[in-house]
C-alpha positions in Angstrom: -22.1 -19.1 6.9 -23.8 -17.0 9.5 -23.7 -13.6 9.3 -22.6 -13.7 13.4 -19.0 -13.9 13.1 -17.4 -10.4 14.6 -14.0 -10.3 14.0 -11.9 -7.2 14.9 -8.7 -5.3 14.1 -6.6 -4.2 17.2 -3.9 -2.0 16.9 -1.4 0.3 19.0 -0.8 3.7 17.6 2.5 3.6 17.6 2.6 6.1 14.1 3.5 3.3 11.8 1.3 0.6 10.1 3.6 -2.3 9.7 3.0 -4.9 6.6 2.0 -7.6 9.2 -0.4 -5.3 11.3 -2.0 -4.1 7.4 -1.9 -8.4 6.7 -3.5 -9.3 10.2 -6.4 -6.5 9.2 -6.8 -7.6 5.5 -7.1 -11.4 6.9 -9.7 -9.8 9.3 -11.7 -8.1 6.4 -11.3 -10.8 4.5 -12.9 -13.3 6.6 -15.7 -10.6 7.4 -16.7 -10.4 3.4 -16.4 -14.3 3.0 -19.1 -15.1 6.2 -21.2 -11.7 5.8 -19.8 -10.8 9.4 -18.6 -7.4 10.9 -15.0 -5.9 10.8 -14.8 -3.8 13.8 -11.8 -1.4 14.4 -10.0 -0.9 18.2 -7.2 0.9 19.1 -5.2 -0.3 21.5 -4.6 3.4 23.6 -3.8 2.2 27.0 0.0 3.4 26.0 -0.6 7.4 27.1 3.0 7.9 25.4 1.8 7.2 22.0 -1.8 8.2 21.8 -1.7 10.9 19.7 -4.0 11.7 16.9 -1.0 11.9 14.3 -0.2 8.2 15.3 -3.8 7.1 14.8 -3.8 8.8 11.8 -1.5 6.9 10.2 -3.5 3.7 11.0 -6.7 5.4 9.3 -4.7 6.3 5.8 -2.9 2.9 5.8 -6.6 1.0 6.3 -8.4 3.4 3.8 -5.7 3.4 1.2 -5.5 -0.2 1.1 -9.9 -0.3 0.9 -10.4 -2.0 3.9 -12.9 -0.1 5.5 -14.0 -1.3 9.2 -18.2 -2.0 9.9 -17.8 -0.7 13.3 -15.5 1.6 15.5 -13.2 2.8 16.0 -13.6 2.1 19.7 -10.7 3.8 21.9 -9.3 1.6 25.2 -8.1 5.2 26.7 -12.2 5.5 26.9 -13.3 2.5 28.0 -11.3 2.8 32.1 -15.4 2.4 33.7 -15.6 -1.6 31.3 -12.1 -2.4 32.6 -13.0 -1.5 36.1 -16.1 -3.7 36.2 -14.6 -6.4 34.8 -12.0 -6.4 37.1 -14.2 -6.7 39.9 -15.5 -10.1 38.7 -11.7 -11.1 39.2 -12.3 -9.9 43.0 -10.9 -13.9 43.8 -8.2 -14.4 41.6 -6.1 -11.4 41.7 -3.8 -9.3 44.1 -1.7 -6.8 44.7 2.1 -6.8 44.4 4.8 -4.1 44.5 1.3 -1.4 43.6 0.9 -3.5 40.8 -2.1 -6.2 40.5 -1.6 -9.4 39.2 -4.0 -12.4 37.8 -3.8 -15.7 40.0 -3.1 -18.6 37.6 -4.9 -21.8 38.2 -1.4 -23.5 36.8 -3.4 -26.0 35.0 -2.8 -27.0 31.6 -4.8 -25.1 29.0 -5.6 -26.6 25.6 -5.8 -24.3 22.8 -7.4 -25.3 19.4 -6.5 -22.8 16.8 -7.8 -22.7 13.2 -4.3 -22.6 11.6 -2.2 -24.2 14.0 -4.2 -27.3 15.1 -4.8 -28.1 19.0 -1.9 -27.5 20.9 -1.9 -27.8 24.8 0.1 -25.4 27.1 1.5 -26.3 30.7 1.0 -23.5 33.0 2.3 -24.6 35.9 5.7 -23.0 36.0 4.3 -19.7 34.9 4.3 -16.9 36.8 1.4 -14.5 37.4 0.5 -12.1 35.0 0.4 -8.7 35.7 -2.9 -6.8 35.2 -2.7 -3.3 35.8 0.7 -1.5 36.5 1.2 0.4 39.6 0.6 3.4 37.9 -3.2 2.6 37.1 -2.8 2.0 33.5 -3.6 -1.5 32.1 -1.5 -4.7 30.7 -2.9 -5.6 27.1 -3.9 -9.2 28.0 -6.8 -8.0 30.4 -7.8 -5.4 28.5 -7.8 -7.1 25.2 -9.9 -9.8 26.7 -12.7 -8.0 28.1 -13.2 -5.8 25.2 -13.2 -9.1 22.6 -16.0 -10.0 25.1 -17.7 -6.7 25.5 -17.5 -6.4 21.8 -19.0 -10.3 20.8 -15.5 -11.0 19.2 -16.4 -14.4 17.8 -12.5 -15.3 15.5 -9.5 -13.7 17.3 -7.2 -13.7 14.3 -3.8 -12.0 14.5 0.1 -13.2 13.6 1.2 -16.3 15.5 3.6 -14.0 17.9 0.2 -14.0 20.0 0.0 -17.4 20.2 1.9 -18.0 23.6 -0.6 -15.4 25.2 -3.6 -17.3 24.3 -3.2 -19.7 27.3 -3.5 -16.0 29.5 -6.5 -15.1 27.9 -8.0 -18.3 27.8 -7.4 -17.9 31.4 -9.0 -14.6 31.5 -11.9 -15.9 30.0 -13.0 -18.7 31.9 -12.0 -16.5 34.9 -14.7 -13.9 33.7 -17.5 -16.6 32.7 -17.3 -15.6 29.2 -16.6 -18.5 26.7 -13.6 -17.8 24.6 -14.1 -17.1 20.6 -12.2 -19.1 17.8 -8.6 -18.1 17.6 -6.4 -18.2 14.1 -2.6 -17.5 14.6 -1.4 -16.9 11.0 1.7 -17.1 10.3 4.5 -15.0 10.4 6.4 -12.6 7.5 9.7 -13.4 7.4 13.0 -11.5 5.8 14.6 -13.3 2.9 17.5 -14.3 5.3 14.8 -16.0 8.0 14.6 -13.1 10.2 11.3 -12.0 11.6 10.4 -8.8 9.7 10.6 -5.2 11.6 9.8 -1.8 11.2 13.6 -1.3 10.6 13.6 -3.9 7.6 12.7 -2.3 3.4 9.1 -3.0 2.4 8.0 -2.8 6.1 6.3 0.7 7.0 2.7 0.8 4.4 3.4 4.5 4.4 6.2 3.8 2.0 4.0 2.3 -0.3 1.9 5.1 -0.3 4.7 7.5 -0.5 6.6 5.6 -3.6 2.6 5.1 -5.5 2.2 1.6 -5.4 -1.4 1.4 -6.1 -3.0 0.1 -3.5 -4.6 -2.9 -5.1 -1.3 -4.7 -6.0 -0.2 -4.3 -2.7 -3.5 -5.4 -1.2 -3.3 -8.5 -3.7 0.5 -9.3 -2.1 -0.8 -9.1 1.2 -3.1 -11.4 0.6 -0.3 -14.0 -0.7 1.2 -13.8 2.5 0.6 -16.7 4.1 -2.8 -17.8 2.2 -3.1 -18.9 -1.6 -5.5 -19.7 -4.0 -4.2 -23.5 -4.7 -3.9 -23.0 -8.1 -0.4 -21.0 -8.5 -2.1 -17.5 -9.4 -1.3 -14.4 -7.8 -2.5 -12.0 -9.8 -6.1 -12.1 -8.1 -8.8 -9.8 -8.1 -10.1 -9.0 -5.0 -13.5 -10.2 -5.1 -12.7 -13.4 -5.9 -10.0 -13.5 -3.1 -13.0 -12.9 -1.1 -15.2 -15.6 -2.2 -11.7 -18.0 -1.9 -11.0 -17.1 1.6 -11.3 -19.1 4.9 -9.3 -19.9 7.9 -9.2 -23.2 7.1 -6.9 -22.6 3.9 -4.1 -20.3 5.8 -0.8 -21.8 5.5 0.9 -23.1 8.6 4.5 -22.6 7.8 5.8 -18.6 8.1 5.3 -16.3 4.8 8.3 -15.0 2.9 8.4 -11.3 2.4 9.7 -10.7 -1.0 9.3 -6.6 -2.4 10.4 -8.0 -6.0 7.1 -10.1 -6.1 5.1 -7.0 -4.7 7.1 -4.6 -7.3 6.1 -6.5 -10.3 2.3 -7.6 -8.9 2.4 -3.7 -9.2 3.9 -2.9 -12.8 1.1 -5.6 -13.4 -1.5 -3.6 -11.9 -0.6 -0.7 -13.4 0.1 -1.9 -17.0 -3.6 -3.6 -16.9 -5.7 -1.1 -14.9 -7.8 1.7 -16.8 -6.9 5.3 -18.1 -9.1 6.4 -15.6 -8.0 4.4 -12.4 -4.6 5.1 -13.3 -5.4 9.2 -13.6 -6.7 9.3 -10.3 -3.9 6.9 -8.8 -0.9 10.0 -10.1 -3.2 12.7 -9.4 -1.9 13.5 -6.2 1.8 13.0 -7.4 0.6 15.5 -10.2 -0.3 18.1 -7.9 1.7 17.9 -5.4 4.5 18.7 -7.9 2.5 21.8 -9.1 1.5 20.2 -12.6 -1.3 22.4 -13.9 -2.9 19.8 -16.0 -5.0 20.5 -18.4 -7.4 18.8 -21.3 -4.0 16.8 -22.2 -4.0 15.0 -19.2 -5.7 12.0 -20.1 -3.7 11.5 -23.0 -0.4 12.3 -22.2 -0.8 9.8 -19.3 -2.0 7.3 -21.9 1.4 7.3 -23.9 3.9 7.2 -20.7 1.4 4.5 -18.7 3.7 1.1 -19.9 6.8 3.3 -18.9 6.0 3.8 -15.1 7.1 1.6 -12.5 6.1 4.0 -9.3 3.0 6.6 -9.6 5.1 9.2 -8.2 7.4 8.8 -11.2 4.2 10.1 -13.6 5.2 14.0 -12.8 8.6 14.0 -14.4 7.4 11.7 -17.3 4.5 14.4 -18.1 5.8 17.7 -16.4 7.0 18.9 -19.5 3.9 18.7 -21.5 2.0 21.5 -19.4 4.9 24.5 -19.1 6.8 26.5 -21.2 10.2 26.3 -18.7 11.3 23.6 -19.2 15.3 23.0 -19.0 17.2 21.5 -21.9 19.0 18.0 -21.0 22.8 19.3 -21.3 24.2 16.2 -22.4 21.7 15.6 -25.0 21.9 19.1 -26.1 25.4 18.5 -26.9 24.9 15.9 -28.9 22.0 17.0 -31.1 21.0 20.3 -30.9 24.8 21.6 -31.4 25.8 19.5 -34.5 26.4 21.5 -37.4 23.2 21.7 -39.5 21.1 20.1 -36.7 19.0 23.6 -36.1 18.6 24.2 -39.9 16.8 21.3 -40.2 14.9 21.6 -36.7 13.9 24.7 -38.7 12.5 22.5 -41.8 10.7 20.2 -39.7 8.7 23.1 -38.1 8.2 24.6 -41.7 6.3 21.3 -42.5 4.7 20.2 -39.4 3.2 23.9 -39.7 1.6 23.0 -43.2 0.5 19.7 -42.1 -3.2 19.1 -42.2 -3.3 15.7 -40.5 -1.8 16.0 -36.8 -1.5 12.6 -36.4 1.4 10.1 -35.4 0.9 8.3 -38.3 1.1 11.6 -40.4 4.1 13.4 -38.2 5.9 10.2 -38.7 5.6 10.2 -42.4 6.2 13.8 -42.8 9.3 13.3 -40.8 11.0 10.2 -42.8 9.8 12.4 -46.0 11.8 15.0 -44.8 14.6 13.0 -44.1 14.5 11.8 -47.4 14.8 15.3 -48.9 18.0 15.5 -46.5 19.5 13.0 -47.4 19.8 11.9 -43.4 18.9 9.8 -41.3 15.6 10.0 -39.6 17.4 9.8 -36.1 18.9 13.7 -37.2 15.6 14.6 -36.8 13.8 12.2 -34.3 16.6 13.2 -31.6 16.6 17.1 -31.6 13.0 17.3 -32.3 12.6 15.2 -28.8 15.0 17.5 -27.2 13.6 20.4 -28.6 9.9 19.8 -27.7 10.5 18.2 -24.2 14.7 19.0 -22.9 14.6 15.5 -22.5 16.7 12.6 -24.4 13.9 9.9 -24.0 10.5 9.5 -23.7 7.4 8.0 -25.0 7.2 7.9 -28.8 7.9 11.0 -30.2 5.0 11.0 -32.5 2.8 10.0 -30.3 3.6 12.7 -28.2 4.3 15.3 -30.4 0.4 14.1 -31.1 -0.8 15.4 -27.8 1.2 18.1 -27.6 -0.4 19.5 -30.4 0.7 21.7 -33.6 0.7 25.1 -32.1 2.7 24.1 -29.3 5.5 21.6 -31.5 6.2 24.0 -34.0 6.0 27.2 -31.3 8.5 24.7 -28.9 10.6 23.4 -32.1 11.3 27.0 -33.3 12.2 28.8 -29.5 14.7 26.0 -29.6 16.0 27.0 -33.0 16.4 30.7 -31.8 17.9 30.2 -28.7 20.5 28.0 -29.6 21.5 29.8 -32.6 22.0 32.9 -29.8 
């Protein structure tokens, strides 16, 4: 397919990147890698009440975390008055002013619109009133200015959520009335609640930023997205994103509204997680792990490898590995009560750290054995041991296998960590 196509993204800046702005840009992209064509980025400005750079902001993290990096732009509308202005006098004939404000003569004709996704549909304009073009206050209505800079910019596929669709018949409009042919249009469909309500900011699983916040990784989101209202035919979602590229075209949208559903996107993510690499999934928690103040250090890597099948949200990795790289920790007061404070449990915390200190092989395998030899000597169960050791070396009650991550921990710190525990609550 030609490497022509231009297709653009075109959001407000209103400080929040909804799931069906982030969908409408990921179609965008997509369509952009399937024909070889150009992604551009605009932001709709025109608004003066919400152009701030914190708001923009938000639409550059939301884009970048989810990979979709724009060819060209970001173009501003708040810079762009001297386009509109010259446009507008090409509309000399067909517009005037009313109340200060200027609105677009109509020819009240019917205009036929054939859309990708929703077939050919024709729209009677001859009850319509005139649309508004500029407000008496100077600033601009969207419809004009989103027309002349999808001309200005060679906009060749106009594709955005199906909400748009009754305003294609005004920009159709627009475009014959500025001699400029009108590009392809693709409505997609919409993302509905569970319930059949439209999806708003208000509703959970709407704002991206909470995906970032709650470390999602970006690619099993990205993958859900794309499951929104397009599919591969073949009942797979897991779908690396590459392939969805070579897969996608307009023609293969669905017509009928998507489903939101945040229990598919939750597990597409413990898939994600469970099947990406060591090293992916370091870098994902990294800035969960220093935010919270962890000072990692050559453990890192494989303390993250033992609690990896146990995390559900990358901001949960800090309290699953905080423990592994300070000294203060606190002790779990329930679980203390029920292990560390049963008669004979810290005589025998004290023999475990007696043999773990003459053991050669600091392996799981080996601290396992060691411990049910032990236990054997005892005449107890292994769980006398298993359960205050944990406590003792982390404060916690559960974790990853204990010998795994007594393992990592390492022999100076278990038996150092196993014996302060003896001594303070002997105190």
């Amino acid at each position: 397919m030609s490497s022509s196509v231009r297709v653009r993204f075109a959001p407000s800046p209103t400080g929040f990147l909804h799931v069906g702005g982030a969908r409408t840009a990921l179609f965008n992209w997509l369509y952009a890698r399937h024909t070889g064509g150009t992604f551009v980025l605009r932001v709709e400005d025109t608004d003066r009440s919400r152009n701030t750079e914190e708001a923009v902001a938000v639409i550059y993290e939301g884009l970048r975390w989810l990979g979709l990096e724009w060819d060209e732009g970001p173009y501003f509308q708040s810079g762009r008055e001297a386009i509109y202005l010259r446009h507008l006098e090409k509309l000399a004939d067909n517009v005037y002013e009313d109340a200060g404000a200027l609105r677009f003569r109509s020819p009240r004709k019917p205009v036929e619109v054939r859309d990708e996704v929703c077939g050919t549909i024709v729209f009677d304009r001859s009850m319509e009133p005139d649309m508004t073009i500029r407000r008496p206050d100077g600033s601009w209505i969207f419809h004009f200015v989103n027309v002349v800079d999808d001309i200005e910019m060679g906009i060749t596929h106009v594709i955005r959520g199906e909400d748009h669709l009754s305003n294609t018949p005004k920009h159709i409009e627009l475009y014959n009335a500025l001699g400029a042919p009108p590009p392809r249009f693709a409505h997609i469909p919409l993302i509905l609640n569970k319930d059949g309500t439209k999806m708003s900011k208000r509703d959970q699983g709407a704002s991206i930023a909470e995906y970032i916040k709650l470390g999602y990784a970006p690619e099993a989101v990205r993958n859900y997205l794309c499951l929104l209202g397009w599919s591969p035919k073949d009942n797979r979602e897991k779908l690396d994103i590459e392939e969805v590229i070579s897969l996608f075209d307009l023609a293969k949208v669905n017509r009928r509204n998507a489903a939101f559903d945040l229990d598919k996107c939750y597990w597409l993510n413990g898939q994600y997680l469970a099947q990406m690499s060591l090293e992916r999934f370091r870098d994902l928690s990294m800035p969960f792990i220093e935010a919270a103040g962890i000072a990692a250090d050559e453990t890192l890597l494989p303390a993250l490898a033992i609690v990896k099948e146990k995390i559900k949200h990358l901001n949960d990795v800090p309290r699953w590995i905080d423990y592994f790289f300070t000294e203060d920790y606190a002790y779990d007061e329930e679980g203390a009560a029920k292990t560390l404070r049963k008669p004979g449990a810290l005589e025998k915390l004290e023999r475990l750290a007696a043999r773990y200190e003459a053991l050669h092989d600091w392996s799981a395998a080996a601290l396992e054995s060691e411990l049910k030899a032990l236990a054997g000597e005892l005449g107890c169960k292994t769980g006398e041991l298993i359960h205050p050791a944990r406590l003792a070396v982390s404060g916690r009650p559960v974790g990853p296998s204990l010998y795994h991550m007594l393992e990592v921990m390492g022999k100076e710190k278990v038996v150092r960590r196993l014996r302060k525990t003896v001594a303070r609550f002997q105190a």
